[in-house]
N, C-alpha and C positions, 0 to 999 in steps of 0.2 A: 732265091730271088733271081728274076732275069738279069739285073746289075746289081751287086752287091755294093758298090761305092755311090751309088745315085738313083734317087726315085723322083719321080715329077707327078706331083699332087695338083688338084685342082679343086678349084672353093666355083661352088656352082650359083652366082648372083642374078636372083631369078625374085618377080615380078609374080602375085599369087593373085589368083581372080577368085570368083563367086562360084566356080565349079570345078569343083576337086575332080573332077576326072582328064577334064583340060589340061589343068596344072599337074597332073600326075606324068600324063604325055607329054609336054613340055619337059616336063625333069626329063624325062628318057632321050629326048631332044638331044637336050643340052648336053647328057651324057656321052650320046655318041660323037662330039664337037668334040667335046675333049679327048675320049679317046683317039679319036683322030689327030688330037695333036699333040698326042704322046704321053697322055694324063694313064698314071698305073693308080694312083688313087684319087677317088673321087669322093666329094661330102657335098651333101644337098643343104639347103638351107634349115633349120629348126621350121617343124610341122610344113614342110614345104605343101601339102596337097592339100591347102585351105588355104582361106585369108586369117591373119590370127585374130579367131574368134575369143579369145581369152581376153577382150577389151570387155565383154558384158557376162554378166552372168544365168546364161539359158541353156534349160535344161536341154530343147532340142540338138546343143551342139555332141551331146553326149553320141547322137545318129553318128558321125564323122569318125568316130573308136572303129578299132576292128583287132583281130588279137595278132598276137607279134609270136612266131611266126603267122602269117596268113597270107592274103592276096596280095598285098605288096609286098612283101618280101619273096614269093614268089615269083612274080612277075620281074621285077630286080634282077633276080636271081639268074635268070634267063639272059637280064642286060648284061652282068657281071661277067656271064660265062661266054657269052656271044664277042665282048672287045677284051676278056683277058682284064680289067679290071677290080681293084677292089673297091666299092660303093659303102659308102654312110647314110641312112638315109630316117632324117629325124622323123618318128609315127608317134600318134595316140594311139596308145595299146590298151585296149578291154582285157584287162587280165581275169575280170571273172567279175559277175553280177555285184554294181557298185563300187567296182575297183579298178583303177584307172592308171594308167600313168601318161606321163614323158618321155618317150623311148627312143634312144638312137640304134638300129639293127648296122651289124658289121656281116656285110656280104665278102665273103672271097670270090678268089677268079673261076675255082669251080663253081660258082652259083650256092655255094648252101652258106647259109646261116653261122657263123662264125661265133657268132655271141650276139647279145645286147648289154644295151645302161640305160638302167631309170634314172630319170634325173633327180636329184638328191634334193638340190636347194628349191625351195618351191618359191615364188613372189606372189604377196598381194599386196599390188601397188596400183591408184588410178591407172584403168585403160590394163593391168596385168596383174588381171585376177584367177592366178593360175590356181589356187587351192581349193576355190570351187571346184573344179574338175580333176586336178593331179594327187593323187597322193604319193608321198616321197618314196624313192626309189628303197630296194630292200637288196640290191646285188652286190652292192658295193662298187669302189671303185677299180676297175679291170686294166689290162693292157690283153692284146691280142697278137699273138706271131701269124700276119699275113704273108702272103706272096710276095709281095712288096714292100714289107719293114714290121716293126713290131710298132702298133699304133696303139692311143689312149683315146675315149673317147669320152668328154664330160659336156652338159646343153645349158646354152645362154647362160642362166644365173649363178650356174656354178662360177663361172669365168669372177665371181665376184671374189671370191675365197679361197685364199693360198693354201689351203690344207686339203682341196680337192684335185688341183694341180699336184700337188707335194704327195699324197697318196696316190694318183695315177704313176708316177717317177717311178714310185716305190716298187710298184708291180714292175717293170721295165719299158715302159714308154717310153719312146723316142720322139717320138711326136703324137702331141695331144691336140685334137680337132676338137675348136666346139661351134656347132651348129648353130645357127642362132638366128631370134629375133627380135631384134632392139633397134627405138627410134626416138624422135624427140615427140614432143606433148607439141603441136603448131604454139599452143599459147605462151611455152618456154623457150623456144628456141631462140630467138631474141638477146634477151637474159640469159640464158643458161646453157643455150646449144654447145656453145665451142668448150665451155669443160667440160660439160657430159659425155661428149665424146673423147678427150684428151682422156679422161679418168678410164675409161671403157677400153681405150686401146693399150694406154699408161701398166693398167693392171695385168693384162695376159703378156706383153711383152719383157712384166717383170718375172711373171709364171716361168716367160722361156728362159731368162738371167739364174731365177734360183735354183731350178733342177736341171739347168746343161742340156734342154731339149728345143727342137722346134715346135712353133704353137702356131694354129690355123684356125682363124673361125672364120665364118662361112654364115653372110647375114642376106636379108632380103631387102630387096631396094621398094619406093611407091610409097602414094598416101590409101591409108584403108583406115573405110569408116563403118565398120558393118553392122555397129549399133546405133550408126547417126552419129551428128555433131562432128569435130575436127578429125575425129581418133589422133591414128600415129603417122609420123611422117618417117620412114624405114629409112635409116640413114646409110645402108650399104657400106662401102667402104670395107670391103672384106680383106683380109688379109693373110701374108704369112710371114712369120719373123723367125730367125735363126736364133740359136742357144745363148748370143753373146745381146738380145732385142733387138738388133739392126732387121727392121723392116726390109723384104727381099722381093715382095708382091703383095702392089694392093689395087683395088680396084674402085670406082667412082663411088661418088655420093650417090646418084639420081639415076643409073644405067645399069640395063642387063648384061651380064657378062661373064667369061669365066676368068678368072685370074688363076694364074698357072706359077707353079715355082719348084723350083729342083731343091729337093734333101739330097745335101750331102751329110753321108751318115760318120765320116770319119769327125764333122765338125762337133756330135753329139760326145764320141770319143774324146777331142782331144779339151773340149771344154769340163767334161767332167774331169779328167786326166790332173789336166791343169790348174784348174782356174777355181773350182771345189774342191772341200775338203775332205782325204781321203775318208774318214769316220764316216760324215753324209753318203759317200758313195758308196760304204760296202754297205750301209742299210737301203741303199735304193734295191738291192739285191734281195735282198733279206725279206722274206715276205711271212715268216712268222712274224718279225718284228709290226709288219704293215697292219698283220692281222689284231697283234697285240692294242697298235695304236687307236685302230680304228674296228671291235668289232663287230664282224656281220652281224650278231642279237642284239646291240644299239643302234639297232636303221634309226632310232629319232638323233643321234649324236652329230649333229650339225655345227658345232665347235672346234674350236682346237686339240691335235692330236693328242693325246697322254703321253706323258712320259716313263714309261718302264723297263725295268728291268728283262731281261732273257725267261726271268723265273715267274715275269708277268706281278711282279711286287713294284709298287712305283716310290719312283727316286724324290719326290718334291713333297710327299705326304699329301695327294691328293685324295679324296675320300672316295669312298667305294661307289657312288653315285653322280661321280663328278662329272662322269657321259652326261646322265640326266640332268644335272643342273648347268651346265654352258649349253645344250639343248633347250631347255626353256628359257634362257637366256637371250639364244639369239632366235628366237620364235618369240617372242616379245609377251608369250602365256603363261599362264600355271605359275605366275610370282607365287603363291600363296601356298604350291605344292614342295615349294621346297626353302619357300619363305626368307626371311632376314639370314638364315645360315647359310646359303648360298652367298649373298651379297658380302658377308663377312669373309667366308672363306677366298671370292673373289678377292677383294680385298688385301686380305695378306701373301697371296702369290704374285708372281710376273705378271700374271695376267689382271690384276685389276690395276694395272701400273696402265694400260693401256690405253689410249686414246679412244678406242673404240667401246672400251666397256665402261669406260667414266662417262663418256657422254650418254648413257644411257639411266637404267635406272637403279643403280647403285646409290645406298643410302647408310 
């Protein structure tokens, strides 16, 4: 690393129009702003080179895929390597006829391809009808040793789910970016804008409290209606918070802009050090264990980690299908594939003690 005590990250708050070639050279824009002002890593906003068309569901938008690596990451690549930065930069990736994802690409300062993350958590929610078009990610959750620090990178709706956060940790993220695009409904904001967003920010800045890391997301400002009616009004607000939540850089509601903030990496040291306990910290290491909790052949395993043994034997007496049934759990499908023995089994562990899974459809 150029300075091994300090890295200066930049969240790129950018404004998306009707022509993804615009908005592609805009990001590039923005990017050399920041390098110029000292920015070693950079993350573009989720699907920055479109409007987010994921409010309707048309087949035409499937045109806007292209495969990862490709032309953009190419072209990046060139940016990356031309200012000496590392780039994030969220795409729709055509992985192969009908198969699609979420994908954030990690460019180093030599320009290649460092990795990718599909993103895991899909939404279909009015106006964020991603599972029309996404299918969940199958790479699992990564960290990456860049130029400029060992980074994690998970998009938008992961931020909702501490076990996405807590398994990026694992791999040895220091700081996890999540790309993103989220806004209010105009007809809720009213009523419901200001905890929308308090829950939104509330939740990643506990991400950086629980694994001792810094958290960056990186949102797009503007109202986009691209299927008609209100759409979404992009509440920006991007941000970056240190390992203890104290907010260190945020940027507006309604403005383009970059927001800039220095990692210091000794604070990722001395809060795990510290402040965590040590058992949690040698598993942050441990990447059998990661693998154990979470593996790669359950890409549908969208729940809570498992608890196991070293010998891969679990300690709580969970059943051999328990990936799959807190997966259909929180996919809200397939009751009926794993039926009332799921809800029982929830039931007599920690986990149906919870708030989250009582309010649901436990019976």
């Amino acid at each position: 690393m150029a300075n091994a005590k300090k890295t200066k990250v930049a969240l790129i708050q950018m404004r998306c129009g009707i022509d993804p070639q615009k908005n592609f050279s805009r990001a590039i824009e923005f990017i050399h702003q920041a390098a110029k002002k000292g920015a070693q890593v950079i993350c573009l906003p989720e699907l920055f080179r479109s409007q987010y068309f994921c409010q309707t569901e048309d087949h035409e938008n499937f045109e806007l895929a292209e495969e990862v690596p490709g032309r953009s990451t190419s072209a990046l690549g060139e940016v990356a390597r031309e200012t000496g930065t590392v780039i994030i930069a969220s795409l729709f990736e055509k992985r192969s006829a009908g198969v699609y994802h979420n994908t954030a690409a990690v460019i180093d300062t030599d320009g290649k391809l460092l990795g990718k993350y599909r993103k895991m958590h899909i939404p279909d929610d009015p106006l964020y009808h991603e599972k029309f078009y996404f299918a969940p990610g199958d790479l699992g959750f990564q960290a990456w040793q860049t130029t400029h620090g060992k980074i994690g990178v998970c998009v938008c709706w992961d931020q909702w789910y501490p076990e996405a956060a807590r398994l990026t940790a694992l791999r040895g993220a220091e700081i996890i970016f999540y790309p993103t695009a989220i806004g209010w409904h105009p007809s809720e904001k009213k009523n419901f804008g200001t905890a929308q967003h308090s829950a939104w920010e509330t939740i990643q800045r506990s991400h950086a409290i629980a694994n001792g890391c810094y958290v960056a997301a990186a949102n797009r400002v503007g109202q986009e209606a691209p299927a008609g009616g209100d759409g979404i009004e992009f509440w920006g607000q991007s941000f970056v918070c240190g390992p203890d939540g104290e907010i260190i850089a945020k940027g507006s509601v309604d403005k383009e802009e970059i927001v800039i903030a220095d990692v210091e990496w000794v604070r990722v040291n001395e809060h795990r050090t510290h402040c965590l306990k040590p058992a949690v910290l040698a598993s942050c290491q441990d990447q059998q264990a990661a693998s154990l909790c979470f593996p790669e052949t359950e890409t549908r395993c969208f729940g809570f980690p498992l608890c196991v043994n070293d010998d891969g034997n679990d300690r709580e007496g969970f059943p051999k299908d328990a990936p799959a049934m807190v997966s259909a759990f929180f996919d809200g499908t397939d009751h009926d594939r794993v039926g009332c023995r799921r809800c029982d089994w929830l039931a007599k562990t920690r986990l149906g003690k919870c708030s989250l899974f009582s309010a649901r459809h436990l019976h």
